[in-house]
C-alpha positions in Angstrom: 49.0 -83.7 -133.6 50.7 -81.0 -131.5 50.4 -78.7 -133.4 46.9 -78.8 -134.1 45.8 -78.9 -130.5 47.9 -76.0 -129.6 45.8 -73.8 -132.6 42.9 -74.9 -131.1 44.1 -74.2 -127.8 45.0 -70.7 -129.1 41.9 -69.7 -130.9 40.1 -70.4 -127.5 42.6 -68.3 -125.7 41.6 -65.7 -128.4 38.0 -66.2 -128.2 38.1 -65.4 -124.2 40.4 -63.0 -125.0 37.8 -61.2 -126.9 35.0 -62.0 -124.7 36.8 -60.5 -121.7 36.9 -57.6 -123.7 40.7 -57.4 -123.7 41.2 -56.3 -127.4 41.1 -52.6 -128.4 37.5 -52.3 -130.5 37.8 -52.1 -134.3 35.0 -48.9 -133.7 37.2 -47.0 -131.4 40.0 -45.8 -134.0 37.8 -44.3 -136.7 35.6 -43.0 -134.6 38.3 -40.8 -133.0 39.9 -40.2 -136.7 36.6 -38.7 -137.4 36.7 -36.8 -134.6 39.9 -35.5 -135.3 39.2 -34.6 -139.1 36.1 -32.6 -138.3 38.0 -30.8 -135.3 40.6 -30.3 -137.7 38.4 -29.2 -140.2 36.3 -26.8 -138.2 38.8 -24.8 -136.5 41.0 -24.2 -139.9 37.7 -23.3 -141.4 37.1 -20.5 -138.6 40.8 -19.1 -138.8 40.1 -19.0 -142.5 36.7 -17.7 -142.2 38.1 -14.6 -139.5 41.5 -14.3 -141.3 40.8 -14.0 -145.3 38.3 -12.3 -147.1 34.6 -14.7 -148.0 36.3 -15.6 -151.7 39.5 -16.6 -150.5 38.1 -18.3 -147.4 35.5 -20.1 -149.9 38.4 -21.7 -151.8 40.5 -22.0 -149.1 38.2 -24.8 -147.8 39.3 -27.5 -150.6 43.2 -27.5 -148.7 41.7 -27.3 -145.7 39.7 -30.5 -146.0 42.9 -32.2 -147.6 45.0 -30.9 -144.5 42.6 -32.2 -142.3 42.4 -35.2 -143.5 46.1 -35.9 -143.5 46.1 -35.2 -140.1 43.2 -37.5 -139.2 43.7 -40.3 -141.3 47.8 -40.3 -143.2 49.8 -38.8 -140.0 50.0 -41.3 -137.9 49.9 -38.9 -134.9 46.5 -40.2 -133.8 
């Protein structure tokens, strides 16, 4: 019998935890992974597009989407 009231007890606690808007939003990480990927993305893309010739800057853009998004979404840094 304890042990059912206290999960009761606790998935209120977690409902007015959520209500109070206590937990971090589910939104908030992608949308700053996205953020992060087409940062990424756009300032590689401009060294590339100042650095290398148009060809090689053309087919530099593959790695430079891959690079990206390991930064964004595999690195863990964000």
């Amino acid at each position: 019998m304890k042990s059912a009231i206290s999960l009761a007890d606790r998935g209120i606690a977690q409902f007015y935890t959520f209500a109070a808007g206590k937990e971090r939003s589910r939104t908030t990480m992608p949308s700053m992974e996205r953020k992060v990927f087409w940062g990424c993305f756009i300032l590689l893309g401009l060294l590339a597009d100042f650095a290398l010739p148009i060809w090689w800057a053309l087919a530099a853009t593959i790695p430079i989407a891959y690079v990206s998004w390991w930064v964004a979404y595999r690195s863990d840094w964000f």
